[in-house]
N, C-alpha and C positions, 0 to 999 in steps of 0.2 A: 529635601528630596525633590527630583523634581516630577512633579504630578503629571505631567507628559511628556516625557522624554522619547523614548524609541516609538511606541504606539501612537503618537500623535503624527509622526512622521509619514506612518502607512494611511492615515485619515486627512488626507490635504483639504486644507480651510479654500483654498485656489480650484475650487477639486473641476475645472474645466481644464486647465493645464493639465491637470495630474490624467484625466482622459486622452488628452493628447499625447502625454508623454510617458502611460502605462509600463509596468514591468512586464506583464502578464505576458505568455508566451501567444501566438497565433493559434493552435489547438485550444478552441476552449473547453474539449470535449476530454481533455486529458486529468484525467485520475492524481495528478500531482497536479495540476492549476485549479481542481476542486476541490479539490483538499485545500492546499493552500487559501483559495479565496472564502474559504469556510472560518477563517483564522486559528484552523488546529494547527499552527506550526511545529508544534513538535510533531505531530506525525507528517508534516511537511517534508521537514527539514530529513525525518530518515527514510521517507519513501526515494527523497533525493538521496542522497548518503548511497541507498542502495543502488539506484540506476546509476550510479557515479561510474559503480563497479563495471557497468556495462556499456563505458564511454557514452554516455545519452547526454547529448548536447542541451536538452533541456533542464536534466537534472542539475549540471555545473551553474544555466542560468540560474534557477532558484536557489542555489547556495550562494552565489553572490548574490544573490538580490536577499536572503535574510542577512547577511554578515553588513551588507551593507547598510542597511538600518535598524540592525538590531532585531530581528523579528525570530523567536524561538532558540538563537543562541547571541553573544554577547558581541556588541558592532564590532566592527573588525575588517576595517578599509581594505587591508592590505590581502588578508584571504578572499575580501572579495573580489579585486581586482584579478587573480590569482584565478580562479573560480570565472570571472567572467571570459579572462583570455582565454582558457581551456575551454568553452563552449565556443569562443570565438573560431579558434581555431578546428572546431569540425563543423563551423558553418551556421553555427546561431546569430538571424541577424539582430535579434532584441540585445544578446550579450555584447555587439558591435556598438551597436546603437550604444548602449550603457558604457563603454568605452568610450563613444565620443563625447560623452554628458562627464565624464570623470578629466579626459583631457582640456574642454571646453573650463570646465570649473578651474583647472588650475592655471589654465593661460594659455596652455600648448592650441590654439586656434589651427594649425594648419594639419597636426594630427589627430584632431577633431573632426576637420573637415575629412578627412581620409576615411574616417570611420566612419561616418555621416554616409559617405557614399558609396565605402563597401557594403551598407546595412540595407542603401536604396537602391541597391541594384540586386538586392534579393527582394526586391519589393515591399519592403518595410515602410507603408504609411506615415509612423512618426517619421521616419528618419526625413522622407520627403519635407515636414512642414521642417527641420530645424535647418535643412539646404537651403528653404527658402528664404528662411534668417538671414545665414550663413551670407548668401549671395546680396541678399539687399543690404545687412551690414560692410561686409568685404574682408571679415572677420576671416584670416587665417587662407582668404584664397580672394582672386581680386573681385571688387564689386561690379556685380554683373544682374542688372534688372532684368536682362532679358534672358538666364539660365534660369533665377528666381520665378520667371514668368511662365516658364513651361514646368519646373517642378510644382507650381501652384495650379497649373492646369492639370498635371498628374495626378496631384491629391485627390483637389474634388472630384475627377472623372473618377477613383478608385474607391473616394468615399461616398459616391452617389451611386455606384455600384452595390455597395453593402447595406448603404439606409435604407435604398431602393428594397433591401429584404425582408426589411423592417427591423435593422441594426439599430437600435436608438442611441449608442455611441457614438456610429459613427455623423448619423444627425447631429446630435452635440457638439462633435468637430465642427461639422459644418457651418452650425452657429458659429461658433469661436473664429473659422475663416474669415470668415466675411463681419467680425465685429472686431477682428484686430487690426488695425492700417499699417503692422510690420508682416504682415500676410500676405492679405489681400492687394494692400496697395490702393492703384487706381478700382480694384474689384470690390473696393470696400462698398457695403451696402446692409446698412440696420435693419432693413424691411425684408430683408432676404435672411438673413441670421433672426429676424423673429421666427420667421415663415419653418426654419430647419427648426429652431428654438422648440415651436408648436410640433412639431410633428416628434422629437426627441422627448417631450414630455408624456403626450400620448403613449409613446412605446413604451416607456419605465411604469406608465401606469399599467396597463396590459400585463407587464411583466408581475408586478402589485398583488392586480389578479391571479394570476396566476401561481401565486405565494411562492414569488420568488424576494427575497430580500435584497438581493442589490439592484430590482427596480427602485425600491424605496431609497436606499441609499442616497441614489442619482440623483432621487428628488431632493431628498435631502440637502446634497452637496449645492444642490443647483439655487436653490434658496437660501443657503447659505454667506454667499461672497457677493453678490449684488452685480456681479460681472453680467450676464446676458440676462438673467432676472431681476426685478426689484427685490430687495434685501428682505427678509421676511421672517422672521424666528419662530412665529406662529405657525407658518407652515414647514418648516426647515424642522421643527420640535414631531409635528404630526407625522414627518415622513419619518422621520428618525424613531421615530413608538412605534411606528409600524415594522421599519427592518426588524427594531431588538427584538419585537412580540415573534418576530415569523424567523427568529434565530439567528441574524449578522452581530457578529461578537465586537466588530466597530461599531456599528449602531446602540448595544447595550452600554458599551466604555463611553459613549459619548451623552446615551441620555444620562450614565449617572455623572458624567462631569458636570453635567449643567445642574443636577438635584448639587454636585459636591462644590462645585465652586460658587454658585446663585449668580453668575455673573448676567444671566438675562431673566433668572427666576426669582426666586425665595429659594432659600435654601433648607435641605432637608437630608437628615444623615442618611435617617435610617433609609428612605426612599435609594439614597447613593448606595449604602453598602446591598441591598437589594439585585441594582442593577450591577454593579459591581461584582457581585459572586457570580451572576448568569456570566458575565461575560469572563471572570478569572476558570469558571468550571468548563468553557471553553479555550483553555491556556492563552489568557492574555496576560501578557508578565507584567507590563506596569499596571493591570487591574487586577493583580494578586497581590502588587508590591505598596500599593495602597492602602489595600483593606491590613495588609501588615501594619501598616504604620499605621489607619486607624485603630484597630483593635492594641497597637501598644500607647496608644496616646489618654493615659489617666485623668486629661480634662475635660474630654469630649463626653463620657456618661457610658459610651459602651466598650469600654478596657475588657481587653483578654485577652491574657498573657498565653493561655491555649492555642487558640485561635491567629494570633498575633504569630506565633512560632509556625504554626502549620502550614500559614500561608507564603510566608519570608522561606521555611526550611524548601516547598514548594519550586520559588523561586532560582536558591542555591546561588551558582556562579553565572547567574545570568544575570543575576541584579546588580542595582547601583548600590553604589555604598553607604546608602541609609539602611537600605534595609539587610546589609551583611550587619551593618552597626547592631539591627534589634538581633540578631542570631546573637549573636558574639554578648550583647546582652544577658539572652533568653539563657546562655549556653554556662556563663559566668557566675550569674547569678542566681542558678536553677527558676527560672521565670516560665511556665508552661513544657518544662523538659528538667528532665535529670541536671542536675549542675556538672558540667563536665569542662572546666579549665583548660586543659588541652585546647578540645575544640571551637571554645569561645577567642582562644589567642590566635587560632588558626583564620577565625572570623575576622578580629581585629586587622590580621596583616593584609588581606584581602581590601580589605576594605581602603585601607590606608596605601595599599598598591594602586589603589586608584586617584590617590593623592588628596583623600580627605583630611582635611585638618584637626577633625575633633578624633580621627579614627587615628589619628598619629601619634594624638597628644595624650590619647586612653590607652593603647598600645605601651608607650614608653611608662606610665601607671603601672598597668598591670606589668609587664617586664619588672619595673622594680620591686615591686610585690613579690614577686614568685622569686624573685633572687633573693632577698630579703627571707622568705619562706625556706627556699633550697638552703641558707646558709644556716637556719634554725636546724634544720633536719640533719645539718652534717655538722651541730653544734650537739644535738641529742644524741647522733649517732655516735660521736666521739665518747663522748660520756654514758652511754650504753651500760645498765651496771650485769655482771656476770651473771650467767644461770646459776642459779640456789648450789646443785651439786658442785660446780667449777668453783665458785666461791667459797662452799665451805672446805674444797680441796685445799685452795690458797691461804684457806685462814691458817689451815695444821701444817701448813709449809711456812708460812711466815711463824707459827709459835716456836715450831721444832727446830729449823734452820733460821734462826734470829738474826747473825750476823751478816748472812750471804743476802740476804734479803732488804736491810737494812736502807730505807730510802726509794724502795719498788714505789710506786703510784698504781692502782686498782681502784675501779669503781665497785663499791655492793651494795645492794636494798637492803635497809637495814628496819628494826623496830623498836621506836625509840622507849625509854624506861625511863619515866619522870621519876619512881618513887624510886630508883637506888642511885638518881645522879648522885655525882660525887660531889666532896663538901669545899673543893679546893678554892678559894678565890684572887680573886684579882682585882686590885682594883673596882673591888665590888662586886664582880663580875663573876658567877661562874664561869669559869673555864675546861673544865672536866664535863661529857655528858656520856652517859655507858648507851648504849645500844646491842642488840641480840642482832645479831646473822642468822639466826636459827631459833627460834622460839623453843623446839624440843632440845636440843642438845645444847641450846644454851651457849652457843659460841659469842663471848664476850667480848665489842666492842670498845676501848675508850676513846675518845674523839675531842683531844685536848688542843685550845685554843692556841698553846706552846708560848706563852707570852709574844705572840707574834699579832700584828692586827690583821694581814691578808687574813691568816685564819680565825682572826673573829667575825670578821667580817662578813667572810662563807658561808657561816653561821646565820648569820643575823640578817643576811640576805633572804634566806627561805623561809622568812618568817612567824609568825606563831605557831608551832610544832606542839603536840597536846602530848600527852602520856598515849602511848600504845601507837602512835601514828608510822607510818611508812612513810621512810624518807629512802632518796638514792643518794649513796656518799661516794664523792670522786678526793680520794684522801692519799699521803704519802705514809709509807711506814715507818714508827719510828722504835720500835722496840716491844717486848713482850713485858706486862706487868708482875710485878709480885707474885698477886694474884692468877696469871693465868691467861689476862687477858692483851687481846691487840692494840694497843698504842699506836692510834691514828692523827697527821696533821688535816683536819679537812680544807681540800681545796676550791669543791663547789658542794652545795648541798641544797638538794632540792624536795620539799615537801611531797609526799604523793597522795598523805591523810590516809585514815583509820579505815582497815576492813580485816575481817576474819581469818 
């Protein structure tokens, strides 16, 4: 499994780019980008769902931007794309912007560059710094330092307008400006990206205080990657206790990565599974899809097949296909849930649609099992022996009409009678065994081996039969006895043992 898959995506290790080049819409004041930056995505994703309904250009952003990394439903490029053009097109410039980050990724540079500047001419910030790329590279439109040189004069006049409010983002930009030399250029200037640096950190602290969590984050991120700070884990860990204490459900998925993986700590489960439920009981799917696969992992000390279920069943079709694998488990093998076959194969294919190998290779397993099963069932069902009344119908139809009868094949429950079998032998062998269809009426079976081996064999297949036991006989008819009774070749015969 992979232990950060879609949720790592939305927590960038880079996290002064990822400032730069936010999803987030330009309302920060809007009820869907607070939701969202809460990491409730599922009520995200159907606050958006709803405004979709009312053509809201923001709303279609935010469905592309969960499909596109997975956040609250399953990634899904191509609805995102889908999703970003439809807000594109009633004039979203972040959905533009993302548009141009999706053509740039694949090569398309020159309708990139289009997008880039249909995005900046609705005065979209990011779009300004990736023009100023654009132009200094020559990437997709010719290179030109001196367009590059007045979009970089846009920027910062735009983003010393917002710092200036005490926007500590946009400060952080500003660092990033003037500490990158494909920005800035000749503007490059370290003492001046301190200078923003300093004033960007103050704001997130104030924010701190003010028990906002994505001050702390900031800090977080910011001591994180070593880019405009010295690298720092001690304080990167302090800012990161702080979000998850005051409720950013990135912040809680990251301090228990660090408890879960020790990669800069000691390692500690329980402390992981801890922060791990704060942040799954705010729907983080790979920190529900975790604690799945801890709680089914029997060598770690705290297995629970319970637990293990609830938060994979949790999950659903949004997970990767480890943890389809523990349902399909849980579901199979009655582990923490009803055993229900069905839906464990339903798991299996799911999972193996994702092109897992062990889900492919359990899948084709069980397949053969259940066919294997299915043919037992339609091997029982054949051999089915008749209800009691129907049966002893047939036995006074086979005694009375003997000849017309002669050779019928019928299954009946019968009860076997050790002390009047018959004294006939063969080859050592009894061959004759009498059996009752009816204990009261006494409807007499015999069940003669016919000097033939198939039907001794039928016999001797069911093996040790006691006096009084119930067996099911799948027999041919061969004639009525002397005495009275039905003269049977048995073709299968199968034990069922002794009851009243």
């Amino acid at each position: 499994m992979k232990v950060f898959s879609n949720y790592t995506k939305m927590i960038p290790i880079v996290l002064v780019m990822a400032l730069i080049f936010s999803s987030c819409s330009k309302d920060k004041d809007s009820k869907l980008r607070k939701t969202y930056d809460s990491g409730d995505y599922d009520k995200a994703f159907a606050m958006a769902t709803e405004l979709s309904k009312k053509s809201d250009p923001e709303a279609f952003l935010y469905l592309g931007l969960m499909h596109d990394i997975g956040e609250g439903v399953p990634e899904n490029k191509d609805l995102a794309l889908k999703y970003y053009s439809r807000a594109a097109e009633l004039g979203d410039s972040y959905a533009m912007r993302h548009l141009g980050e999706i053509s740039y990724k694949k090569g398309q540079h020159k309708e990139a560059f289009e997008w880039f500047n249909k995005s900046a001419d609705k005065e979209n910030q990011r779009a300004y710094l990736r023009l100023i790329k654009i132009y200094r590279s020559g990437e997709g439109v010719e290179k030109n330092d001196e367009a590059a040189g007045l979009w970089l004069n846009k920027a910062i006049a735009a983003y010393k307008i917002d710092a200036d409010k005490g926007d500590p983002d946009a400060a952080l930009v500003l660092s990033e400006i003037y500490k990158d030399e494909k920005l800035s250029a000749k503007e490059k200037n370290d003492q001046t990206s301190k200078s923003w640096l300093t004033i960007a950190v103050s704001g997130y602290k104030k924010k701190v205080d003010q028990r906002d969590y994505k001050g702390a984050l900031s800090l977080a991120n910011i001591y994180s990657d070593g880019l405009l700070a010295p690298q720092d884990f001690k304080e990167e860990y302090k800012w990161l206790k702080e979000g998850a204490e005051l409720g950013s459900s990135q912040a809680q998925f990251r301090v228990a990565s660090e408890y879960y993986t020790g990669k800069n700590m000691p390692k500690d489960l329980t402390a992981a599974v801890q922060w791990y439920t704060k942040a799954a009981e705010n729907n983080v799917v790979d920190a529900q899809e975790i604690l799945a696969m801890i709680y089914f992992d029997k060598r770690n000390g705290m297995m629970d097949s319970k637990k293990a279920f609830e938060w994979a069943n949790k999950v659903g079709d949004r997970g990767e296909a480890p943890t389809q694998l523990i349902l399909a488990d849980c579901y199979i093998n009655g582990k923490g849930v009803e055993r229900n076959l069905q839906l464990g194969v339903e798991w299996l294919k799911k999972a193996a649609a994702q092109g897992d190998a062990q889900a492919k290779a359990l899948l084709r397993s069980v397949e053969k099992q259940i066919a294997a099963q299915e043919r037992r069932r339609a091997e029982e069902a054949k051999y089915a022996p008749k209800a009691a009344d129907i049966a002893d119908a047939e036995w006074l139809e086979f005694r009375n009409n003997e000849k017309s009868n002669t050779g019928k094949i019928t299954t009946w429950k019968l009860r076997f009678d050790r002390t009047n079998i018959r004294s006939a032998i063969f080859g050592g062998e009894v061959i004759d065994r009498l059996c009752y269809l009816n204990d009261n009426l006494r409807r007499e079976v015999e069940l003669s081996t016919n000097y033939t081996t198939d039907a001794y064999t039928a016999w001797e297949k069911a093996g040790d039969i006691a006096d009084k036991d119930w067996v099911v006989v799948t027999g041919k008819f061969e004639y009525v006895t002397t005495d009275g009774a039905i003269s049977m070749t048995p073709i299968r015969v199968k034990r069922l043992g002794y009851s009243d």
